[in-house]
C-alpha positions, 0 to 999 in steps of 0.5 A: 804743604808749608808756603814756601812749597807753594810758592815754588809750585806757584812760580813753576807753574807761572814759568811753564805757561811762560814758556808754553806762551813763548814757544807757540809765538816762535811757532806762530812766526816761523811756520810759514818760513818753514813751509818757505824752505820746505819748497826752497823758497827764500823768504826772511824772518825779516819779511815774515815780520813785515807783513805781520806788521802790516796785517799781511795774511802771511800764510796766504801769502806763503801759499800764493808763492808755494802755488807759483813755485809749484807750478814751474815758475821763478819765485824771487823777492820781487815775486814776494813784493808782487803777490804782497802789493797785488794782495794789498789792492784789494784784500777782500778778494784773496781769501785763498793763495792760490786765487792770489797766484792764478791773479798774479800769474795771469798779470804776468802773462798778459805783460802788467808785470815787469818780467826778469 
């Protein structure tokens, strides 16, 4: 192999993990607004990057809403700012979406919750 063959094979070997590296970050970003609108659920890339931001687990925050959608019940952008904002209290006890929307649920229920 002459160096200039080497060198080709370097760069393409530089770009394919690039790309590889930029692919699994796009994946890391829009799986849970895929998993969203599989249960018609709307969610913004906007808000995805927000609560990364802000170290916002956002699969289980995407769980918490896919659990409340499931049961019946409206999910609406203030839903979203509800389930964040109960999360962010306390976040050593949400380990799971769904102890997170039964929370949630249940402030609703009693009447702490502003209802639309």
């Amino acid at each position: 192999m002459t160096d200039r063959e080497i060198t080709l094979l370097l760069i393409g070997f530089a770009s394919g993990l690039a790309a590889v590296c930029v692919l699994w970050g796009v994946l890391w970003l829009l799986m849970p607004w895929v998993r969203a609108f599989l249960f018609r659920i709307r969610l913004d890339l906007s808000d995805l990057i927000g609560m990364r931001l802000r170290r916002t687990p956002v699969n289980l925050i995407v769980d918490a809403l896919v659990s409340i959608k499931v049961r019946g019940h409206r999910v609406s952008r203030e839903t979203l700012a509800a389930i964040e904002l109960l999360y962010s209290e306390d976040r050593r006890r949400y380990k799971d979406g769904r102890v997170l929307a039964d929370e949630y649920l249940s402030k609703i229920a009693t009447g702490s919750e502003n209802r639309r």
